[in-house]
C-alpha positions in Angstrom: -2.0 51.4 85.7 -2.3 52.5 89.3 -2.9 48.5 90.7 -0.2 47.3 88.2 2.5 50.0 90.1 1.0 49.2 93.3 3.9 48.1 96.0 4.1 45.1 97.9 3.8 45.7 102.1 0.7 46.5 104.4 -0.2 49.3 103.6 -3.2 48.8 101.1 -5.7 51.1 99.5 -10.0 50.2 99.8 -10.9 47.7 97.6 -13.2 49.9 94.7 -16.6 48.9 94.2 -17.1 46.6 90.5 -18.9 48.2 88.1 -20.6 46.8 84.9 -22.0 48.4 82.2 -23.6 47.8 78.9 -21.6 50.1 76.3 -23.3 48.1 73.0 -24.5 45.8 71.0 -24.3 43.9 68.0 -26.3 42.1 65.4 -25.3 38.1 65.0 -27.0 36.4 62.7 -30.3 36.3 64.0 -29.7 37.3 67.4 -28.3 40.4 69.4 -25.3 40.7 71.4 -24.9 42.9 74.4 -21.3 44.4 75.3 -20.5 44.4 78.8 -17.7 46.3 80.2 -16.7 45.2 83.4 -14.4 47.7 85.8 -12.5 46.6 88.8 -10.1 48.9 90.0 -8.2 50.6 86.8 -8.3 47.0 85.3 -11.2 47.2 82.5 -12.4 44.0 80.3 -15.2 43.4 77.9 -17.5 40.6 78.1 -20.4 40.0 75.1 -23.4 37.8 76.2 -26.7 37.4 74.3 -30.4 37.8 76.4 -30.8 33.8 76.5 -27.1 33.8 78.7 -28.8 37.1 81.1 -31.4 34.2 81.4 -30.1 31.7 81.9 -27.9 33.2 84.7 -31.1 34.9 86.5 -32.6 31.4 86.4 -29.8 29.9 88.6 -29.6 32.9 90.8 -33.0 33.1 91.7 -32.6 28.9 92.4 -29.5 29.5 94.4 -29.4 32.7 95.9 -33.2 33.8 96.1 -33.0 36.6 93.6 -35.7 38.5 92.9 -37.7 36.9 89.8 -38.8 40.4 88.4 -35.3 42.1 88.0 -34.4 41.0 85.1 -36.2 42.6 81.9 -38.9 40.1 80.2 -38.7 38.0 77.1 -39.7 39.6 73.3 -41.0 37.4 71.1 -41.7 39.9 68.0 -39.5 42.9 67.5 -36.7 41.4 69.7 -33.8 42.5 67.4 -35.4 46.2 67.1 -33.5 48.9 67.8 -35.4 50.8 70.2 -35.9 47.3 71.6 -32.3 46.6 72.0 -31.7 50.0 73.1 -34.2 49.9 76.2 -32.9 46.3 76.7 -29.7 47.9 77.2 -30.1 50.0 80.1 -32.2 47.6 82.1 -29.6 44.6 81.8 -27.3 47.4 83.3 -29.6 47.9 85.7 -29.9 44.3 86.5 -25.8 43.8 86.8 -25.4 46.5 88.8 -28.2 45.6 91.1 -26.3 42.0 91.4 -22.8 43.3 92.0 -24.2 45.8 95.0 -26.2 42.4 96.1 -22.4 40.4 96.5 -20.3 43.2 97.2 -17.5 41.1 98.5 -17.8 37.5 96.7 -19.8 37.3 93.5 -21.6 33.8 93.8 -20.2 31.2 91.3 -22.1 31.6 88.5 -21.9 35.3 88.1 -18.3 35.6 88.6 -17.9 33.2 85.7 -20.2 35.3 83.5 -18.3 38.2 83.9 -15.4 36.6 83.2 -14.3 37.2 87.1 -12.0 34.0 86.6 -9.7 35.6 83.9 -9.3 38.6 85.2 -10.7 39.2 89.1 -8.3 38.5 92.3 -11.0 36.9 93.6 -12.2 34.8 90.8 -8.4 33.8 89.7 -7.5 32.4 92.9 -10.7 30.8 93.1 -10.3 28.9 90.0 -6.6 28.0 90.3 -7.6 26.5 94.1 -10.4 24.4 92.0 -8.1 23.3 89.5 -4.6 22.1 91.9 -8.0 20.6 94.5 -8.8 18.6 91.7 -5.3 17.9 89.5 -2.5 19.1 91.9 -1.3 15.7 93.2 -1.3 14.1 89.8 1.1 17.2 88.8 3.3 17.0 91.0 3.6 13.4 90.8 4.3 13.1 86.9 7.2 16.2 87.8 5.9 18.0 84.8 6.3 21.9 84.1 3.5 24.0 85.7 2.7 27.3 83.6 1.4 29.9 85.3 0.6 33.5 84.1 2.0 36.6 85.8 -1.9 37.8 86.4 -2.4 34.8 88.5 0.4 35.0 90.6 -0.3 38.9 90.8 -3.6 37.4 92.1 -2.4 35.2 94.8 0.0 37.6 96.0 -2.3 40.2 96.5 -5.3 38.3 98.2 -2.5 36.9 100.4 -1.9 40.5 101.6 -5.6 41.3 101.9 -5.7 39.3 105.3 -9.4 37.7 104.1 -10.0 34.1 105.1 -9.2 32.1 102.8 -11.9 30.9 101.7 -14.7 33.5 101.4 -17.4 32.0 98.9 -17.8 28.8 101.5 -16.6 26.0 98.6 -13.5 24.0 100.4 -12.7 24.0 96.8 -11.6 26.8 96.4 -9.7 27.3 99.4 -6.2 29.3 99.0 -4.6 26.3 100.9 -5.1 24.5 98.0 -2.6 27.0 95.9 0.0 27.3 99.1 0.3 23.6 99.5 0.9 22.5 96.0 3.7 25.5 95.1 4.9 24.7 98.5 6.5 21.3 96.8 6.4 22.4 93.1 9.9 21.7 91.2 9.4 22.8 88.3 7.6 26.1 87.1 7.1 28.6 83.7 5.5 32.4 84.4 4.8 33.3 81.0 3.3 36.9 80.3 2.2 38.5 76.9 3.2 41.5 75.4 0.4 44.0 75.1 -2.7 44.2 77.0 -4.4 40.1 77.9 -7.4 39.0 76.7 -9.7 41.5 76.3 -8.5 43.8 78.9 -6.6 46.5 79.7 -4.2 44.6 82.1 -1.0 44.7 81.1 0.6 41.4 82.4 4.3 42.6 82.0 3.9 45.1 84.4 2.3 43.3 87.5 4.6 42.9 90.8 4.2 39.2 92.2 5.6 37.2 94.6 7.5 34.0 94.4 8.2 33.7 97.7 5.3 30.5 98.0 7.7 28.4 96.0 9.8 27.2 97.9 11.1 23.9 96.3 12.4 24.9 93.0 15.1 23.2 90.9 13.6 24.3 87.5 11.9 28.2 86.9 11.6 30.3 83.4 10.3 33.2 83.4 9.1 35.2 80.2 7.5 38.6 79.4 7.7 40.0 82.6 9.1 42.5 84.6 12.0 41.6 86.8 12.1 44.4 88.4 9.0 43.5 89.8 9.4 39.9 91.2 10.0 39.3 94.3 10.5 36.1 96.7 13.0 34.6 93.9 15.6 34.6 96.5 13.3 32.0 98.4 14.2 29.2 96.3 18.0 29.9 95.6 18.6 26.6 98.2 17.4 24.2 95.8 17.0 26.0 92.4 19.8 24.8 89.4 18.2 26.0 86.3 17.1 29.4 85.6 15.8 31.5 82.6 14.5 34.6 82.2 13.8 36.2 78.6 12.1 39.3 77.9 12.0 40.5 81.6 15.5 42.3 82.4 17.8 45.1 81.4 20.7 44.1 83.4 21.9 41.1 85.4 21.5 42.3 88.7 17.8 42.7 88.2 17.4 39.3 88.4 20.7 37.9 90.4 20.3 40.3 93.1 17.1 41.0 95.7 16.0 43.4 97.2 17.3 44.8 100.2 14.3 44.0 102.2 14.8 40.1 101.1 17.8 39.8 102.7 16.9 39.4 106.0 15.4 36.3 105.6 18.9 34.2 104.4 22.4 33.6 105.9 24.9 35.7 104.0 26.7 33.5 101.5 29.1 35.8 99.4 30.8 38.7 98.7 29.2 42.3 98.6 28.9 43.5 95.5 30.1 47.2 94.5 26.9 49.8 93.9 24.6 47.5 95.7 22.6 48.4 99.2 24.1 46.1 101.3 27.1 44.9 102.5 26.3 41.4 102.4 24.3 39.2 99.3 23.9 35.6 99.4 25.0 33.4 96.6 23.4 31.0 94.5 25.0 28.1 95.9 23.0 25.5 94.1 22.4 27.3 90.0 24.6 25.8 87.1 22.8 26.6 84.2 20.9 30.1 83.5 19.5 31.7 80.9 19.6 35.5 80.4 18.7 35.3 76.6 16.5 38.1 74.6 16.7 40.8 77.4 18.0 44.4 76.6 21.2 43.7 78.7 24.2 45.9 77.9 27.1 44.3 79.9 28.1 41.7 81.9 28.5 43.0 85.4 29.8 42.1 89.1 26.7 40.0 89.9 28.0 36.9 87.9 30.1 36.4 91.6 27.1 35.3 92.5 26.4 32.4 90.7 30.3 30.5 91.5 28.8 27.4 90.2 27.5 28.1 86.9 27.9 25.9 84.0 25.9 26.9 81.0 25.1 30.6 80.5 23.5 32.2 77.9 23.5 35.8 77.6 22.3 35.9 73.3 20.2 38.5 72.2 21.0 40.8 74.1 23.5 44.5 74.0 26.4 43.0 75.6 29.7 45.0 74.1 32.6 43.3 76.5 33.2 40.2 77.7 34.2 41.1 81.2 33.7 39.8 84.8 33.6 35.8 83.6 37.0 35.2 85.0 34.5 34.7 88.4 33.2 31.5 87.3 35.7 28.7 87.5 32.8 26.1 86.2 32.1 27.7 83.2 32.0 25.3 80.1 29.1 26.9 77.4 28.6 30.1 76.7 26.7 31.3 74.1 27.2 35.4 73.6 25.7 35.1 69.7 23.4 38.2 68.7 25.1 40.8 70.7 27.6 43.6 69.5 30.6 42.3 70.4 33.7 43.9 68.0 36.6 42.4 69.7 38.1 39.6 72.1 41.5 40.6 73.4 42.7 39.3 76.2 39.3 36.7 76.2 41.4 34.0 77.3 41.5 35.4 80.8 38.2 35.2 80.8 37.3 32.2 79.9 39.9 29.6 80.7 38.0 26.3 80.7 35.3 27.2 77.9 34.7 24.2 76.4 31.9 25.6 74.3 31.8 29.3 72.9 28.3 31.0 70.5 29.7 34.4 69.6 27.6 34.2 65.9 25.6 36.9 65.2 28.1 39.9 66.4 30.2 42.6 64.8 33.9 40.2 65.2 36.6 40.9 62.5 39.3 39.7 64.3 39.7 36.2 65.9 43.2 37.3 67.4 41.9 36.9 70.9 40.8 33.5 70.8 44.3 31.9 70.3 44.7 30.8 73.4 41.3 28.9 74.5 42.7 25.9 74.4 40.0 24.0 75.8 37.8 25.4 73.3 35.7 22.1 71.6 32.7 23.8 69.6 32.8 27.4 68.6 30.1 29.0 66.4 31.3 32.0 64.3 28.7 32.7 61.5 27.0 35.9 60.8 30.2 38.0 61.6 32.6 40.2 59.4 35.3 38.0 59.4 37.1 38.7 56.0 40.7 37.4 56.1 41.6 33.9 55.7 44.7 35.1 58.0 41.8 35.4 61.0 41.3 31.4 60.7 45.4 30.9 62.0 44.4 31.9 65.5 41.9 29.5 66.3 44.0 26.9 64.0 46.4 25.4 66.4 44.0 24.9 69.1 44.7 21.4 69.7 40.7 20.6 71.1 38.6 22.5 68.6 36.5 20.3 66.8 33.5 21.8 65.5 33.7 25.6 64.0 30.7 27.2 62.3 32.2 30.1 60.1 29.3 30.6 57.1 27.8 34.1 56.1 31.1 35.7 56.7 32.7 37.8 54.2 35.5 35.0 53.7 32.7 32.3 53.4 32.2 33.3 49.8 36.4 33.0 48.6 36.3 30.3 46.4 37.7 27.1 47.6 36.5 28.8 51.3 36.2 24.8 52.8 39.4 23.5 51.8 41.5 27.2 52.7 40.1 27.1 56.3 40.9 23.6 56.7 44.5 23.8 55.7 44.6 26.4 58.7 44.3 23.2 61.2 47.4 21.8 59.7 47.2 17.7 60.7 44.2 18.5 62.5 42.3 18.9 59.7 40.8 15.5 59.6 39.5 16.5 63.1 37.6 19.4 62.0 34.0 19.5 61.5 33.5 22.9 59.7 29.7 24.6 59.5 28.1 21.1 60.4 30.1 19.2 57.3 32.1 16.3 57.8 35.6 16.9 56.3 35.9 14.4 52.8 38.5 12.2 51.5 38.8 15.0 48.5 39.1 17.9 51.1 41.7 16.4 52.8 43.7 15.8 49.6 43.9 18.8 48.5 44.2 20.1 51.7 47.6 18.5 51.7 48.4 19.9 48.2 47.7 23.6 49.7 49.6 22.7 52.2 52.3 21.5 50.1 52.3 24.5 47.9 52.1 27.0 51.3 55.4 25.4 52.3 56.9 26.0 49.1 56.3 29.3 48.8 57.9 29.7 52.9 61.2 28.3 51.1 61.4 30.3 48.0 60.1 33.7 50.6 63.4 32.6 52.8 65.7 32.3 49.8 64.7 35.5 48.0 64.5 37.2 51.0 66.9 40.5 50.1 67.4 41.3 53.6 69.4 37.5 54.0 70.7 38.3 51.1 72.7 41.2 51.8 73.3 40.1 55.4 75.1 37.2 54.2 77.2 39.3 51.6 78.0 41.4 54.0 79.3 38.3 56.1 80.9 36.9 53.7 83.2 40.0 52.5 84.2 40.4 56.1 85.7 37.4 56.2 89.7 37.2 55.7 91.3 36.2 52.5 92.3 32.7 52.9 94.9 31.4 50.5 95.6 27.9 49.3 97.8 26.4 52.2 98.7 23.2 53.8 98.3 24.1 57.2 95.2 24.1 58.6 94.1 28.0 58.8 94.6 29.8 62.2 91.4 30.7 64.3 91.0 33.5 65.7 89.8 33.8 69.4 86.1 35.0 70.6 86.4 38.3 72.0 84.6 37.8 75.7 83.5 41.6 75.4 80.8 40.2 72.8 77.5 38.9 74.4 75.9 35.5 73.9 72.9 34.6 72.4 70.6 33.9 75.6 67.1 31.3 75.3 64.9 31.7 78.2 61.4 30.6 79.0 60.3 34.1 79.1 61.6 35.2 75.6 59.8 32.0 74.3 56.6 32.3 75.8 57.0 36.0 74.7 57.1 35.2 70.9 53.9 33.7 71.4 
């Protein structure tokens, strides 16, 4: 789609003259249908009107505009759903639409742009109808702080009739003046772009794939976008000042396309941060003012350098997505949920430099066999990991003594099907395990009894392991016939000095926090 790949910046190509033509028709009932394909540009749609709409339409134009009464094609009483009938009446209502569209070249009057659907899918006749509808609801929106949803194909819309240098106002209704649009995202807080997948409506305009610009809103705390291409936004950077909530799913294939500008954006802002490695410039500004954004159901594979800029993020949610590492995180010193389920992570060594102050961790949904990594999260309150390939009840003892978990989700694991699964995992928690709330149960009365009794039989079977243990066994043998033969005596038995050449046993922090 040439318009959809079409850059932003002056340079512009002529607009292409609108074409509509009748490609068909169909039998309803007991009336015919006429297909209308309309053509603007390389965007195509299909429009179906019966004769009685044609008339009614030329009946308002010839009130309104003067048209001439002749150019449409009479009535048929008798025959009317004939084919030779319906094939002549073809060509002349293509006659007549194109004679209309070379009539209003520039600005199709009201009541034909609405017939040819020019307000679904026409720059002209989206921006005309989104000016009608904030002139007539805009205040009351803003004032009840609801979420505005707009669709990429009308912001596509705005942007380019903003670049088109027309007044702004070109059918003559104050209605639809573009000041109307400009004024209300001006002091909009809360927006929703939402796109489709696959071509809208009953075009050929691919809505994923259209470059807009945000640049208009410039008093954002609240923006999800979905289904678009991030690559092709622009003017986000315009409401990084106030903006504290961000999400954008299906859109992005890494986290620069959306946390980082482009280079002709930065002009416009006062460096904020650090430069980034692999990026243009030398200087990106931060977002100073986002704590919770959402990066879910994208196709990213990692988790690179541009989390530095978002210092003061919160909540982050990267799930459903490729992600392999968790890397870079040690960045954000506000980080307290994170949820990295549905990715393909396969191990978490060394997380805990990662994420020191999680509070909240979603890794369900990934390829983990191996918990070893998580023993040291110790501000770690809910952590969710079902749908995993945990298999070893051994895994549990790492996240066991972590004195703040409360809440751990560990069903359609391998282990979750050991019998007795509840009552072995809780034992891992030791005293704790009255505090745990495992897969969204409550711990019981009963669990916790024989929780003790496994507990009880666990620290049997350490006793009986130390006192069979051969390896004690010899060693104290071996101690014992080294000692000296001591016979019977009254006096007390003679000890023998320490040699000084032998070393002593030394305890230090460091050989402590070693074993650990």
């Amino acid at each position: 789609m040439a318009a959809a790949a079409r850059s932003f910046g002056p340079e512009r190509e002529a607009e292409p003259a609108k074409e509509a033509r009748v490609v068909g028709s169909e039998l309803v009932d007991t009336y015919t249908v006429y297909i209308i394909q309309v053509t603007d540009g390389s965007h195509e749609w299909t429009v179906k009107h019966r004769y009685s709409d044609f008339h009614d339409l030329h009946e308002k134009l010839v009130a309104e505009r003067k048209i001439d009464k002749s150019l449409l094609p009479p009535k048929k009483i008798i025959g009317k759903n004939s084919r030779s009938l319906v094939e002549k009446r073809e060509k002349d209502l293509e006659v007549y639409l194109q004679a209309l569209l070379a009539t209003f070249p520039a600005v199709a009057p009201r009541v034909l742009a609405h017939f040819l659907h020019f307000h679904f899918y026409e720059i002209n006749g989206i921006t005309a109808a989104l000016a009608e509808e904030l002139f007539e609801k805009g205040e009351q929106l803003l004032g009840a702080g609801e979420v505005f949803a707009i669709r990429p194909l009308q912001l596509y819309a705005v942007t380019e009739q903003l670049q088109q240098g027309k007044p702004t106002c070109a059918s003559g209704d104050a209605k639809t003046d573009l000041g109307h649009i400009l004024d209300f995202t001006c002091r909009l807080k809360y927006l929703k772009v939402s796109g489709t997948e696959g071509p809208f409506g009953t075009s050929n305009i691919q809505e994923q794939l259209l470059p807009f610009d945000l640049s208009i809103f410039k008093s954002l705390h609240q923006v999800e976008i979905s289904h678009c291409d991030a690559q092709r936004i622009r003017g986000l950077v315009a409401s990084k000042p106030t903006l504290a909530t961000m999400s954008v799913r299906f859109s992005a294939t890494s986290m620069k396309e959306v946390l980082v500008p482009e280079a002709s954006e930065f002009d416009e802002w006062e460096p904020a941060g650090a430069a980034l490695e692999g990026t243009v410039t030398a200087v990106i500004p931060t977002w100073q003012a986002l704590t919770a954004l959402d990066l879910s159901h994208n196709s990213i594979s990692e988790i690179d350098e541009s989390v530095k800029l978002i210092p003061k993020i919160e909540f982050l949610d990267l799930s459903h997505n490729g992600v392999l590492v968790v890397d870079n995180l040690q960045h954000l010193y506000n980080l307290v949920h994170l949820d990295l389920s549905y990715n393909k992570l396969s191990f978490l060594e060394g997380v805990h430099t990662k994420l020191g102050n999680i509070k909240t961790l979603n890794l369900a949904g990934n390829l983990l066999g191996s918990l070893s990594g998580l023993h040291k999260l110790y501000s770690l309150v809910n952590l969710d990991l079902s749908d995993n390939r945990i298999e070893q009840m051994e895994e549990v003892r790492s996240i066991g003594s972590l004195p703040c978990l409360e809440h751990v989700a560990l069903l359609n694991n391998p282990l979750s099907i050991i019998p007795d699964y509840r009552t072995k995992v809780l034992a891992q928690f030791g005293e704790r395990a009255s505090e745990v709330c495992l897969d969204n149960t409550v711990t019981t009365e009963k669990e916790l009894d024989t929780v003790e009794v496994l507990k009880a039989i666990q620290k049997a079977k350490e006793v009986k392991s130390k006192l069979s243990n051969p390896e004690k066994k010899v060693s104290e043998d071996s101690r014992l016939s080294a000692a000296p033969c001591v016979r019977p005596s009254s006096s007390p038995p003679t000890v023998a000095p320490t040699s000084a050449s032998l070393p002593q046993p030394i305890l230090s922090n460091q050989g402590i926090l070693g074993d650990e």
